[in-house]
C-alpha beads as a LAMMPS data file, in Angstrom:
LAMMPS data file: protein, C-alpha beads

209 atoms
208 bonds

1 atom types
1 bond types

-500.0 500.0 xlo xhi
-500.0 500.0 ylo yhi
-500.0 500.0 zlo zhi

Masses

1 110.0

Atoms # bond

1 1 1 -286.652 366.833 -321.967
2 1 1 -288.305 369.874 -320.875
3 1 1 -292.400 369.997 -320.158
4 1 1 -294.414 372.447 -319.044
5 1 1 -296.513 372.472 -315.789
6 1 1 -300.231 373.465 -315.398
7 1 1 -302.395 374.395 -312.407
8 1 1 -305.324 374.347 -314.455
9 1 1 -305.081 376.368 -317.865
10 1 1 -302.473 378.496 -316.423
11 1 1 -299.047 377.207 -316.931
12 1 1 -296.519 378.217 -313.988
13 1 1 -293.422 376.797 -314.707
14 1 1 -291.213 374.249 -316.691
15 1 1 -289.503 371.274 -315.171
16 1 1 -286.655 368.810 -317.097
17 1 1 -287.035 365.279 -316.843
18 1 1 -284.222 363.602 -317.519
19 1 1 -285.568 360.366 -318.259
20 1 1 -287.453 361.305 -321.300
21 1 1 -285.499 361.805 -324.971
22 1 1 -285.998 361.692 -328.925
23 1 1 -285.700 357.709 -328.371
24 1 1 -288.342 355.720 -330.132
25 1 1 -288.433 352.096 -331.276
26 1 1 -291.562 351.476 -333.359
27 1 1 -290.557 347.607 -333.275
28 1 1 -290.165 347.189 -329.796
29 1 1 -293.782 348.945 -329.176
30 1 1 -295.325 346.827 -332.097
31 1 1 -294.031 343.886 -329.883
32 1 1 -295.604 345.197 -326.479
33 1 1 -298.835 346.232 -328.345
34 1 1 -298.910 342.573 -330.115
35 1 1 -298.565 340.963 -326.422
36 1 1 -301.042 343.169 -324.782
37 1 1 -303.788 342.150 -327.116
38 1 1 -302.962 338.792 -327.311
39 1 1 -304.199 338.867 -323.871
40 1 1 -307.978 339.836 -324.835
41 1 1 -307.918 336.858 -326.859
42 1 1 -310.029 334.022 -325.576
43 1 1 -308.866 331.107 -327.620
44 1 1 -311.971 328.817 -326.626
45 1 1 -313.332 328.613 -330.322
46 1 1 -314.321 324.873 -330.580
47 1 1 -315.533 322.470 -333.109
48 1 1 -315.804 318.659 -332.926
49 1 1 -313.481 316.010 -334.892
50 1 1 -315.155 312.837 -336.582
51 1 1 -314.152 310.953 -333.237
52 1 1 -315.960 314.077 -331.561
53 1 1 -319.840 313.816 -333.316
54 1 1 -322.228 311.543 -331.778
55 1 1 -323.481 308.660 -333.626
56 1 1 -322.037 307.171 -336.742
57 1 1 -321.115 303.705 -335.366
58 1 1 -322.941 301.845 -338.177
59 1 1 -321.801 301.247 -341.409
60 1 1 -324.561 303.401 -343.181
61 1 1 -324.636 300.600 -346.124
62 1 1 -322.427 297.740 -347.699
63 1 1 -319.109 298.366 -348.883
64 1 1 -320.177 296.990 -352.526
65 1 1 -323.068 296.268 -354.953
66 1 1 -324.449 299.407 -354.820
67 1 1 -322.614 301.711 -356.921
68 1 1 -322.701 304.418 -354.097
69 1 1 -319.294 305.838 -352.975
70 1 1 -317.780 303.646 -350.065
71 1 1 -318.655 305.480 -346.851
72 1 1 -317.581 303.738 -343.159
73 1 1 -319.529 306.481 -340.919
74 1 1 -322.390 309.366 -341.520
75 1 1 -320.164 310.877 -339.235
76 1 1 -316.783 311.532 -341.716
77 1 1 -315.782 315.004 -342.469
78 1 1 -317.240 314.974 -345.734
79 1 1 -320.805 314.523 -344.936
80 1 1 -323.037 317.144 -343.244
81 1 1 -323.434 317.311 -340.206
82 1 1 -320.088 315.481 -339.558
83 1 1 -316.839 316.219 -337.720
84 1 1 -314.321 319.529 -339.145
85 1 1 -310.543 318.559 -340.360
86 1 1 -307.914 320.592 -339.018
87 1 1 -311.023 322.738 -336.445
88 1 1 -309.783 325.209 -334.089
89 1 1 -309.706 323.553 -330.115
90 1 1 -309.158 326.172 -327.200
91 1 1 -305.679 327.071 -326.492
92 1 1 -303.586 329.565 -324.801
93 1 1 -302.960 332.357 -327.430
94 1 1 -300.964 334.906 -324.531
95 1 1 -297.942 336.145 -325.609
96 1 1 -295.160 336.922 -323.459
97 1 1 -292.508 339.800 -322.999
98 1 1 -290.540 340.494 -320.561
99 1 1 -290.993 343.091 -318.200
100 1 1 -288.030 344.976 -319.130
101 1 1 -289.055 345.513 -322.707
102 1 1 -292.396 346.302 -321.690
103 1 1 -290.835 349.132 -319.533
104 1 1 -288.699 350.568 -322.607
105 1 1 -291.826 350.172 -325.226
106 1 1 -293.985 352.310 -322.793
107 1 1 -290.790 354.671 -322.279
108 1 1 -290.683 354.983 -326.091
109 1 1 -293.760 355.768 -326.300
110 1 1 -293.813 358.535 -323.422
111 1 1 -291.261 359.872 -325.340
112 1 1 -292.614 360.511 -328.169
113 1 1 -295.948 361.905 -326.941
114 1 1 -293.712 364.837 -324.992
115 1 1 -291.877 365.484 -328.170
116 1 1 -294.982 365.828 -330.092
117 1 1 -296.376 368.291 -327.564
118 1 1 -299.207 366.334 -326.551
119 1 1 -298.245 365.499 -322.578
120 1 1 -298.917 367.600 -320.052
121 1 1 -298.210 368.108 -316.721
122 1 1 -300.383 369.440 -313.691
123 1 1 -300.130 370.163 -310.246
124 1 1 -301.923 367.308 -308.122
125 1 1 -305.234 367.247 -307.860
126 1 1 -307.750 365.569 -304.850
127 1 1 -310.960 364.637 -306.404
128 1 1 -313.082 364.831 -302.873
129 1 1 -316.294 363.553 -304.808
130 1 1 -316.836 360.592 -307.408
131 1 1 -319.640 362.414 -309.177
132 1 1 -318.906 363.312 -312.782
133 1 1 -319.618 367.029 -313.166
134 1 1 -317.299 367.641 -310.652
135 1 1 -314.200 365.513 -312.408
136 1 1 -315.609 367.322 -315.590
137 1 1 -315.182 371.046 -313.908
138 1 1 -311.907 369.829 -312.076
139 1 1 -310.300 368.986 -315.590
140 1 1 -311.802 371.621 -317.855
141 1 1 -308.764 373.646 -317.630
142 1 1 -306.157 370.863 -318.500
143 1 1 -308.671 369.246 -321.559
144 1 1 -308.687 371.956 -324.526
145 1 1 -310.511 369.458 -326.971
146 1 1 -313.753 367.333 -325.501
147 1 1 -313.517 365.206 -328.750
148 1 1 -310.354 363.907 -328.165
149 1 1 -309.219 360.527 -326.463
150 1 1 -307.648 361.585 -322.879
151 1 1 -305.651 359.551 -320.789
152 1 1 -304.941 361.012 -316.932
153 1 1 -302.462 359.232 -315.176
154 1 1 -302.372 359.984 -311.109
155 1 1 -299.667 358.740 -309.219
156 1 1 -301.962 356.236 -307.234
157 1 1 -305.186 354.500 -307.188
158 1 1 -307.686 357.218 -306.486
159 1 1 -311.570 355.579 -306.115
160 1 1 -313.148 358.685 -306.303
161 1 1 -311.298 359.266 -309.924
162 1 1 -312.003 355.727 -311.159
163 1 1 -315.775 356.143 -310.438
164 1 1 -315.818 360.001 -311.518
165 1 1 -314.292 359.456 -315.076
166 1 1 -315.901 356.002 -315.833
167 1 1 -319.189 357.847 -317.619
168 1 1 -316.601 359.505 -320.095
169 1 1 -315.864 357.416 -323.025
170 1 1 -313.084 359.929 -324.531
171 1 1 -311.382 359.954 -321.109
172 1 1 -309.548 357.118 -319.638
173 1 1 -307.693 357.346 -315.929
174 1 1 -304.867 355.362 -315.791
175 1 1 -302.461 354.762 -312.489
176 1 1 -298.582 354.633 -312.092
177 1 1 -298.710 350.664 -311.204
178 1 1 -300.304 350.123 -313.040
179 1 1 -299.888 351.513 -316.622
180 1 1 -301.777 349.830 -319.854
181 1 1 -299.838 350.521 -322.947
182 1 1 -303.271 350.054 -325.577
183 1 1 -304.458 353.599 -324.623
184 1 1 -301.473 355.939 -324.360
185 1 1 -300.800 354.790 -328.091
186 1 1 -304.161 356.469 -328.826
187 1 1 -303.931 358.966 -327.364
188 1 1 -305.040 363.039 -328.113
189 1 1 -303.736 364.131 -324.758
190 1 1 -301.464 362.565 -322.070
191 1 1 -302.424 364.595 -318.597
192 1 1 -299.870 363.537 -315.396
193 1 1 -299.854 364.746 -312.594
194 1 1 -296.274 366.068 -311.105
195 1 1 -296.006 363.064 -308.344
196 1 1 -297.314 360.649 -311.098
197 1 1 -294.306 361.896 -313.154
198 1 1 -292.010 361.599 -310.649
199 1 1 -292.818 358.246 -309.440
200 1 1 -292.579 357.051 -313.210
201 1 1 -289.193 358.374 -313.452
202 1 1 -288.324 356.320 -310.573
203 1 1 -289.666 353.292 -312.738
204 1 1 -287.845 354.065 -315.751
205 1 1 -284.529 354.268 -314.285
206 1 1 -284.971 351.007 -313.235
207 1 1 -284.431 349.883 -317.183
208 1 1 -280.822 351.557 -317.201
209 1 1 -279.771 349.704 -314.264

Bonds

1 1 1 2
2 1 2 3
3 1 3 4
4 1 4 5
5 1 5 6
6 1 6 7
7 1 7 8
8 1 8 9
9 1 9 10
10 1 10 11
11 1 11 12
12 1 12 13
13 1 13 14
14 1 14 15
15 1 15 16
16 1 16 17
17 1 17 18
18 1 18 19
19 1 19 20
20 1 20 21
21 1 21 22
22 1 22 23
23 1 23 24
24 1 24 25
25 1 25 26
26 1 26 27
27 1 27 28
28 1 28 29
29 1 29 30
30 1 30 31
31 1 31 32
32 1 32 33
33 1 33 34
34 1 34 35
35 1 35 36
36 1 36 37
37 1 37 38
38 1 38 39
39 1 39 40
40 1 40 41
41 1 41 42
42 1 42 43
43 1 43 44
44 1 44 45
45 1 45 46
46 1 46 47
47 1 47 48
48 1 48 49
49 1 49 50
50 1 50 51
51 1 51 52
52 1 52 53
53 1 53 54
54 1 54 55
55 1 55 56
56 1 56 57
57 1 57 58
58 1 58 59
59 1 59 60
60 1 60 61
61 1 61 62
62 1 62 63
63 1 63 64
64 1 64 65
65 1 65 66
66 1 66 67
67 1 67 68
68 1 68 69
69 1 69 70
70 1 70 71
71 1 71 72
72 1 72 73
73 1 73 74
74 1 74 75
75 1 75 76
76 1 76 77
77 1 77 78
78 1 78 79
79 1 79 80
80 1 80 81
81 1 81 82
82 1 82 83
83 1 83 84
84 1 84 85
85 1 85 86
86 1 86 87
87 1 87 88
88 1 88 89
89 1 89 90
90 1 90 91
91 1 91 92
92 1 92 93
93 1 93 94
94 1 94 95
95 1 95 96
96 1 96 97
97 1 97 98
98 1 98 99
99 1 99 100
100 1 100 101
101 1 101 102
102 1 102 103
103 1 103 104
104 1 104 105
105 1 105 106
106 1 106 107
107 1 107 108
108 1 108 109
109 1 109 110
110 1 110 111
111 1 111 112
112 1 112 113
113 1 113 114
114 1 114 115
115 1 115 116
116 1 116 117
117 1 117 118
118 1 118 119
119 1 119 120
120 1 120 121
121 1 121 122
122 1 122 123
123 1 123 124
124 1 124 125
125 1 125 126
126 1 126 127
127 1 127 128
128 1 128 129
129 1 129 130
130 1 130 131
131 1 131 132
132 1 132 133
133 1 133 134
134 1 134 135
135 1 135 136
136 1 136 137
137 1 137 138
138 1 138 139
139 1 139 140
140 1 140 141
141 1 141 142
142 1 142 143
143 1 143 144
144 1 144 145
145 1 145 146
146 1 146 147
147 1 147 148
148 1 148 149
149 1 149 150
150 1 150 151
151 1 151 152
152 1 152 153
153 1 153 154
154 1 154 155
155 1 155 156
156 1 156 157
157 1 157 158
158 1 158 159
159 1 159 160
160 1 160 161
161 1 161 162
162 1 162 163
163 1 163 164
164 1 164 165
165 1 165 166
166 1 166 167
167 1 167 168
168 1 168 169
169 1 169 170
170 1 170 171
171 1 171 172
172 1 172 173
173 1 173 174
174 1 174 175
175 1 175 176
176 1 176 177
177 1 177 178
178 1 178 179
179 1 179 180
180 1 180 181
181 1 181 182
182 1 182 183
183 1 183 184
184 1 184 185
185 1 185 186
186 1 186 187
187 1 187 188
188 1 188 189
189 1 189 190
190 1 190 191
191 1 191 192
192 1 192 193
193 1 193 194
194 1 194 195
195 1 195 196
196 1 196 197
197 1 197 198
198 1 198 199
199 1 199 200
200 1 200 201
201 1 201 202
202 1 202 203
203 1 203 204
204 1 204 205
205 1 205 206
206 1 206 207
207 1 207 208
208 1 208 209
């Protein structure tokens, strides 16, 4: 697939990259989306059993003579203040997939960003200051809508762009190695630099091996 390349807002040439395609499997990302927010889950919501609640040793009155309802502890499920049936207890809710279909669900979805038009490609960029205005007037060429969700992928961990772009809540900077498959589903604009690119097609070939 063919995609254009910016320096800024002027484009100056267009590259293929052979890796991307028309492939898209909506139930492989669905799986890679399901596993990657299983992982925000905490799982430590807790409530206490009947053996759990304090107190409720004694026998709160005779078993007959009465006419009350038998009742062995002011602790049983059916009295306020007394343990929950069937509670939730903490527990691991992660979900796992391997790495190889994590690879082809972000693939998937690469491709079908480029085919929709909404990836773009610029010429690499060194961000010599952390200070927001600057990232702002760096990008202004490459961003046509403010409103829009923005993802920037570099090819490496740059400190200066983590720290620039962190004030931005449309704009989210994303790295090579690390690649998080929650925000490129989102979306507006996909903006990756030509070594990011590069270095990504280096990762996806590893699926067809």
């Amino acid at each position: 697939m063919k995609l254009d390349v910016y320096n800024g807002s002027e484009k100056i040439k267009e590259v293929n990259y052979p890796f991307l395609s028309d492939k898209y499997s909506p139930e492989l990302v669905h799986q890679a989306l399901v596993a990657r927010l299983s992982h925000e889950r905490e799982g430590n919501a807790s409530t206490l059993t009947k053996s759990e609640v304090r107190g409720g040793g004694k026998k709160p009155w005779r078993q007959k003579g009465l006419g009350r309802a038998r009742s062995g502890s002011i602790r049983s499920p059916l009295w306020r203040g007394g343990g929950v049936i069937f509670g939730p207890k903490p527990h691991e809710r992660d979900k796992n997939i391997l790495k190889r279909q994590r690879l082809t669900a972000l693939l998937s979805v690469f491709n079908k960003l480029a085919e929709s038009g909404r990836v773009r490609v610029y010429e690499d960029i060194e961000l010599e200051t952390h200070k927001t205005k600057d990232f702002i007037r760096t990008f202004s060429g490459l961003i046509e809508n403010e409103r829009g969700k923005v993802v920037i992928i570099t090819a490496d961990y740059s400190k200066n762009m983590a720290l620039a772009s962190r004030n931005l809540p449309n704009v989210r900077v994303l790295f090579v190695d690390a690649l998080d498959l929650l925000p490129l589903v989102y979306a507006d604009r996909v903006l990756i630099s030509a070594k990011a690119i590069e270095k990504l097609g280096t990762v996806f070939s590893s699926i067809k091996e």
